[in-house]
C-alpha positions in Angstrom: 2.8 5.8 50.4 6.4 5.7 49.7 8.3 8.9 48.1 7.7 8.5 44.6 4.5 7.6 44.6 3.8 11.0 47.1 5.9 13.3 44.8 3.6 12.5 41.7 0.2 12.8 43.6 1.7 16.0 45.0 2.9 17.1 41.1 -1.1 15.5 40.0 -2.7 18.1 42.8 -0.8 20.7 41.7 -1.6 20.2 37.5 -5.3 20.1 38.6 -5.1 23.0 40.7 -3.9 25.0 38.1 -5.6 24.2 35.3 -8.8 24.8 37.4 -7.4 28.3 37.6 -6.8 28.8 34.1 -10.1 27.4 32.7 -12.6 29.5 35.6 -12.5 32.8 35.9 -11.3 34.6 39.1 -13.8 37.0 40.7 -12.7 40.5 41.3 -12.9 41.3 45.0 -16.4 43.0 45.2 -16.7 46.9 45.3 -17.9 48.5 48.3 -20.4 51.2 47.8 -22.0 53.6 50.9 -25.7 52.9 51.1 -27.8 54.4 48.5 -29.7 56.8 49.3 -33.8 56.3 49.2 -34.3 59.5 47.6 -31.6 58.3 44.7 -34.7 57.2 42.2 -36.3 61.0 42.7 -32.4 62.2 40.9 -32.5 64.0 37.6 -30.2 64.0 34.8 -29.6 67.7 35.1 -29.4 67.8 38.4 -27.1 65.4 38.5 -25.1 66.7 35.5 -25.1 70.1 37.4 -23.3 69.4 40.7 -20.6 67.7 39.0 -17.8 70.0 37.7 -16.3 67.4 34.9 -19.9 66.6 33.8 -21.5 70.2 33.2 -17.8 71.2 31.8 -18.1 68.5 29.2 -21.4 68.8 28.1 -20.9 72.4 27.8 -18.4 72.1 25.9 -20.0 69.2 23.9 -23.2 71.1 22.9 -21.1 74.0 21.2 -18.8 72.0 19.7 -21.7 70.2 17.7 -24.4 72.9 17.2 -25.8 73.3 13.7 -23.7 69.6 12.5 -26.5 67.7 10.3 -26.6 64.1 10.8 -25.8 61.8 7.4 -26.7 58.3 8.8 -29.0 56.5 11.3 -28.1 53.0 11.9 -27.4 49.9 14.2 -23.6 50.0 13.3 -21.0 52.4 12.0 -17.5 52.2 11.3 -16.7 53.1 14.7 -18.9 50.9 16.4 -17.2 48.5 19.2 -18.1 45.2 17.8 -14.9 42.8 19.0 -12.3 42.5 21.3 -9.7 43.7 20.5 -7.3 40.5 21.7 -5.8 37.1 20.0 -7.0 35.3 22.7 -9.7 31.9 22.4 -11.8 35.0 25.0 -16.1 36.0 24.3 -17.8 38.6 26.5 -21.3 38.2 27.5 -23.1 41.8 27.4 -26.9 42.2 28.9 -29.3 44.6 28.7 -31.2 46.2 31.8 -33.8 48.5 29.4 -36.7 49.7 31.6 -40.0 50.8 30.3 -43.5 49.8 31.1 -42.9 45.8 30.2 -39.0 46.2 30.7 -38.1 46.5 34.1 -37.9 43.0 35.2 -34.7 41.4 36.5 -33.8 37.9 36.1 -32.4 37.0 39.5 -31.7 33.2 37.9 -29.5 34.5 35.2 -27.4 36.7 37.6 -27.5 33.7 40.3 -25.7 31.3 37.1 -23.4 34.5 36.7 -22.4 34.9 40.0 -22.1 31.0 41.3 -20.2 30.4 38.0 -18.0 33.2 38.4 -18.8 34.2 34.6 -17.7 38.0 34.3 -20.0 40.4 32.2 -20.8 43.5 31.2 -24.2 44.8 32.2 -25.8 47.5 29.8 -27.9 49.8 32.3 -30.4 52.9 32.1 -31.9 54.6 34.7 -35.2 54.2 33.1 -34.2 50.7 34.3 -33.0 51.6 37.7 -35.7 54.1 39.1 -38.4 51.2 38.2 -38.0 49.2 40.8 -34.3 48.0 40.4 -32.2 50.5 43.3 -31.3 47.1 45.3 -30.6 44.7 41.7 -28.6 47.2 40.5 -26.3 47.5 43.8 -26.1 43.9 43.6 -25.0 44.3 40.2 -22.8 47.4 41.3 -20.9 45.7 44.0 -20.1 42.3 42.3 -16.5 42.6 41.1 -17.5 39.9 38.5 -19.8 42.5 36.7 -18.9 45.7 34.5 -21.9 48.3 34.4 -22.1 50.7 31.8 -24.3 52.9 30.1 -27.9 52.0 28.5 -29.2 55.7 28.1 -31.7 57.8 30.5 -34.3 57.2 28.5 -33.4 54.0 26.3 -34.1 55.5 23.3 -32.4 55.4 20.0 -29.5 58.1 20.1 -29.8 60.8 17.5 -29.6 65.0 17.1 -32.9 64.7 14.8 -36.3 63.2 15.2 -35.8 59.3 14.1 -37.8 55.9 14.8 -36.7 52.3 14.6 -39.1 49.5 15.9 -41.9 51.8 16.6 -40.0 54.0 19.3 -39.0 57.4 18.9 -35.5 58.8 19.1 -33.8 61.8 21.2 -35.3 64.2 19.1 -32.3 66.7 19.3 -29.1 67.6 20.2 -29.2 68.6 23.5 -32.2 65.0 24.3 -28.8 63.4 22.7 -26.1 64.9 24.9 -28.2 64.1 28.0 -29.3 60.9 26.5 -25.7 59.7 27.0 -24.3 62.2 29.7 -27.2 62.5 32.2 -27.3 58.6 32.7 -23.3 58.7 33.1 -23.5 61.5 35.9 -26.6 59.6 37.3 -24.4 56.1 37.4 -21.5 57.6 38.2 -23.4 59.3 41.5 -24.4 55.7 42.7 -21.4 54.2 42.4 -18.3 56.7 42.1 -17.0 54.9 38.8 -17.1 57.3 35.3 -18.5 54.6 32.6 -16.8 54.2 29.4 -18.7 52.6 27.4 -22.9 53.6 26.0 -25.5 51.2 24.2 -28.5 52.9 23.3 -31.8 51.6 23.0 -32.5 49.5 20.3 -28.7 50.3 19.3 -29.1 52.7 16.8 -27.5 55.7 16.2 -27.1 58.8 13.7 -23.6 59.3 13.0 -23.5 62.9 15.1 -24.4 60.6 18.1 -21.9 58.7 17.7 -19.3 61.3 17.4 -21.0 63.1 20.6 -20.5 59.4 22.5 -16.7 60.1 22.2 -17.2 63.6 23.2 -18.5 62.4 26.0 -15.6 59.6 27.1 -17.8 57.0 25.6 -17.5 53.9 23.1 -20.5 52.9 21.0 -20.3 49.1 21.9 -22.2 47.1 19.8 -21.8 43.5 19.2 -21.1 40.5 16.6 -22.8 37.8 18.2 -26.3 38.7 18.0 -28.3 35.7 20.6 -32.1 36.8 19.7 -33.3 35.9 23.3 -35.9 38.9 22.5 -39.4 37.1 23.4 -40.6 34.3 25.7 -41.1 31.9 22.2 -37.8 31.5 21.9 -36.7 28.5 23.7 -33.1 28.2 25.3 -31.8 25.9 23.1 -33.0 27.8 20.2 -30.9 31.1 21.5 -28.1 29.2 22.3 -27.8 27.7 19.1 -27.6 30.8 17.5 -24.7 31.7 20.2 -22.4 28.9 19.8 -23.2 28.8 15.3 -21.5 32.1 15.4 -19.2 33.1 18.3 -15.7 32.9 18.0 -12.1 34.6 19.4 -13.6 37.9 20.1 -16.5 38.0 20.0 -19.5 40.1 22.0 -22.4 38.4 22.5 -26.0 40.9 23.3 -28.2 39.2 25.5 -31.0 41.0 27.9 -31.4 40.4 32.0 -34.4 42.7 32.6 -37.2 40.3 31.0 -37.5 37.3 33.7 -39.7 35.4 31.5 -37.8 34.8 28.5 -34.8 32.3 28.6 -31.8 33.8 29.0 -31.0 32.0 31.9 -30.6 28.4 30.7 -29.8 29.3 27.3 -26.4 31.4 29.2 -26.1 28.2 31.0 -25.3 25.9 28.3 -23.8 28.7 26.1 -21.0 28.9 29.1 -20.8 25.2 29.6 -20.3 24.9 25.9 -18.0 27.6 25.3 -16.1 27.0 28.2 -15.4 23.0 26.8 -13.8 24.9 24.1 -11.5 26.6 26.2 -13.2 30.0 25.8 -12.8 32.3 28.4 -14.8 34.8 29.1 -14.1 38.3 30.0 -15.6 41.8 30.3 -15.3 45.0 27.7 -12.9 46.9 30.0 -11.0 43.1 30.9 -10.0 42.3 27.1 -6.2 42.2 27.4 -5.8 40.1 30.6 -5.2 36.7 29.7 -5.3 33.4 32.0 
């Protein structure tokens, strides 16, 4: 090949190499974490609260700071609610639910394969009603993946409130101090397992009074909530169905709820083409705690 012809496949390489680096996100070296320990599922919240200086100082502090306040509101979102990103950017992140319960604590080892062959980065939504049913070894997986961003999905995943409520037939934290723990005892639980304080909390079924959400950010926590609402809730909803709904209404910014502990529905193929999609629109996705770091 003679020198021209060499310097513009070298300059081709070189454009293609680059763009591919632009347009796929780069995976986070993973996170090393000692082995847990088997007697981690038999930890309580106070327990766990209670060994930990910053923890038992803060929701100390917390419960008298909020004693005797009466609750106005009870609802999916409020004004402080974590809905976007907060960026310019063509970026989406893809949040999913790990809920627990009796018919919750499945994992869908296909979605997270996608996730982790694609190199899609999320944030994963976790409570420890999730973890202690079965889920010690998914959720180091999730844990130690430097793709993924584990927060907090509540101890109980229960709506959040200082006063008895119920949405969908399930019963709130019927008090301040179910609330406090609600949000504090699953952050000292998480933080226990891995060493890393979250930031953000989801409750179950995402609703809130408005004293919980003041007590989130008490606590060191955002309410993160979402604007891209995917409906995978149910195995009759078919992939393309959810992702339709996905790609009709996400755009620069946007959170997208989604759910990784029911195997049977199809989150997995619908987050496939949602991805493939959005990413042939130049989207790129990031996590909550990623929003300002551009390609």
């Amino acid at each position: 090949m003679d020198s021209p012809r060499l310097v513009f496949a070298l300059i081709g390489a070189i454009c293609l190499a680059v763009f591919a680096a632009c347009t796929v996100e780069k995976a986070k070296p993973s996170k090393v974490l000692p082995a847990l320990p088997p007697e981690a599922g038999r930890w309580t919240a106070e327990e766990s609260v209670g060994r930990d200086p910053y923890w038992s100082n803060r929701v100390a502090a917390t419960l008298d700071g909020y004693r005797g306040r009466i609750p106005r509101r009870f609802a999916e979102f409020h004004p402080t609610t974590f809905r976007r990103l907060e960026t310019a950017s063509n970026e989406v992140a893809l949040t999913f639910d790990a809920c627990g319960g009796t018919y919750g604590s499945g994992f869908n080892a296909p979605l997270v394969d996608f996730l982790e062959a694609d190199r899609v980065p999320a944030t994963i939504f976790v409570s420890w009603r999730w973890v202690t049913n079965g889920n010690l070894g998914n959720f180091r997986r999730l844990a130690t993946n430097g793709l993924f961003q584990v927060e907090n999905h509540g101890l109980t995943h229960r709506p959040c409130a200082v006063s008895p409520r119920e949405i969908y037939r399930i019963p709130s934290t019927p008090d301040l101090a179910a609330a406090v723990m609600e949000i504090a005892g699953n952050a000292a639980l998480l933080e226990r397992l891995t060493g890393r304080r979250t930031s953000f909390f989801r409750s179950g079924t995402a609703y809130y009074d408005d004293v919980a959400m003041d007590l989130a950010a008490s606590l060191g926590h955002r309410v993160a909530g979402w604007d891209v609402l995917s409906g995978d809730v149910g195995g009759g909803q078919t992939a393309q169905a959810i992702a339709g709904r996905v790609l009709r209404a996400c755009k620069p910014g946007s959170v997208v709820i989604m759910h990784l502990n029911q195997p049977s529905w199809n989150a997995a193929p619908a987050t496939r083409i949602i991805v493939e999609t959005l990413r042939s629109r130049g989207v790129r996705f990031v996590r909550l705690d990623g929003v300002r770091e551009g390609p």
